[in-house]
N, C-alpha and C positions, 0 to 999 in steps of 0.2 A: 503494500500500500504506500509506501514511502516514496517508492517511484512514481508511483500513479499520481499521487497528488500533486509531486514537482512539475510533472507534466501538464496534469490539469490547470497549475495554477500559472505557469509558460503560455498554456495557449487561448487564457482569460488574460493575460497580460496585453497579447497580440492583438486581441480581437476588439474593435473599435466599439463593437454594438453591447460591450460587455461596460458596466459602468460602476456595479458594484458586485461582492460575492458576499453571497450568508454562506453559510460554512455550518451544518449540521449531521446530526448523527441517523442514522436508520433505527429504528427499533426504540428499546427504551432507555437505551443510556448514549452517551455524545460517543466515545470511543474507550473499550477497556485495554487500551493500549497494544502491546507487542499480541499478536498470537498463540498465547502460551498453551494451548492446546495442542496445535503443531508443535512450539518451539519445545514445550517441555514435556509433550506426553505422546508423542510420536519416537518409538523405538527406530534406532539406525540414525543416519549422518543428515543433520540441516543445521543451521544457522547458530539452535540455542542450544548446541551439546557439542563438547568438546573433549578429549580425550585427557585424563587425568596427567600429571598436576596440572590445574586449573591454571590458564594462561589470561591475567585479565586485560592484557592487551588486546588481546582478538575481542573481544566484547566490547572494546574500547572503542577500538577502531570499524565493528558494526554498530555499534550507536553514533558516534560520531557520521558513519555516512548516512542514517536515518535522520539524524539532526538539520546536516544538511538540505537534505530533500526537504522537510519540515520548515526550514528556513525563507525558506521559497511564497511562503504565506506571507512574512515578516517582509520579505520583501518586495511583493507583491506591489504593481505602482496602482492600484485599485482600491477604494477601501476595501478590507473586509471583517466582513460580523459573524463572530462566533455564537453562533444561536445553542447555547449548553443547555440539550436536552435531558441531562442525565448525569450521571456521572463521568467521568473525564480523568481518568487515570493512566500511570505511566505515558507512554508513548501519547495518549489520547490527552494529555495534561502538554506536553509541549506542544501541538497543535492548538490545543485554545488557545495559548502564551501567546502563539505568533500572530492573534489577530488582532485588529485594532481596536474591534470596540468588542466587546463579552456581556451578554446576556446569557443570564441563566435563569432556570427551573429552579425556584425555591429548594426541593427537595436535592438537587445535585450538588455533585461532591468535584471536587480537585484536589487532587494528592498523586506525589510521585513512588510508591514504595518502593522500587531497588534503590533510592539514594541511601540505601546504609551499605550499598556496594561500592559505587562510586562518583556516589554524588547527581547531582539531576544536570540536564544537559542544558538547560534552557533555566539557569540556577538565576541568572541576571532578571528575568520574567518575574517571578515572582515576587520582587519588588514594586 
């Protein structure tokens, strides 16, 4: 999804007849972040398993290019409004960060929990 939205948000960038983006979730919450169902509950080789001792540069360095793609909001020359449907964690929490103006649903939450790993990518947002 990380790609996808770079893209998406590339080619609202380009497009004249594009003026503003709301930016929302499907379903009931905005986004529960990474895929941990694939990333940690899919037996054999993807993305979120690595071969022991635990190397946390490779994690490092795929957050960092998710952050990137992710950045792509922030930089976006269009406003755009985070409409927080829901909840809004990990991965799903630095995408609201990057937009410009955040409404939310009473009842939704933003929080990042792997920052007791290595910290949140998008640590400057939350200010």
């Amino acid at each position: 999804m990380p790609d996808d939205i770079a893209s998406a948000f590339k080619h609202a960038a380009k497009d004249d007849s594009v003026h503003v983006v709301v930016l929302t979730g499907a379903g009931r919450g905005f986004c529960g972040g990474y895929d941990l169902k694939e990333f940690a509950e899919t037996p054999g080789e993807n993305p979120g398993i690595q071969e022991m001792p635990w190397d946390p540069m490779i994690d490092y360095n795929f957050m960092d290019r998710c952050t990137q793609n992710f950045m792509s909001i922030w930089r976006c020359n269009k406003p755009v409004i985070g409409s927080i449907n829901g909840d809004a964690v990990a991965g799903g929490s630095d995408i609201a960060l990057c937009c410009d103006i955040i409404i939310m649903n009473e009842k939704a939450r933003i929080g990042y929990p792997p920052s007791r790993v290595w910290g949140c990518p998008t640590t400057a947002m939350w200010v």
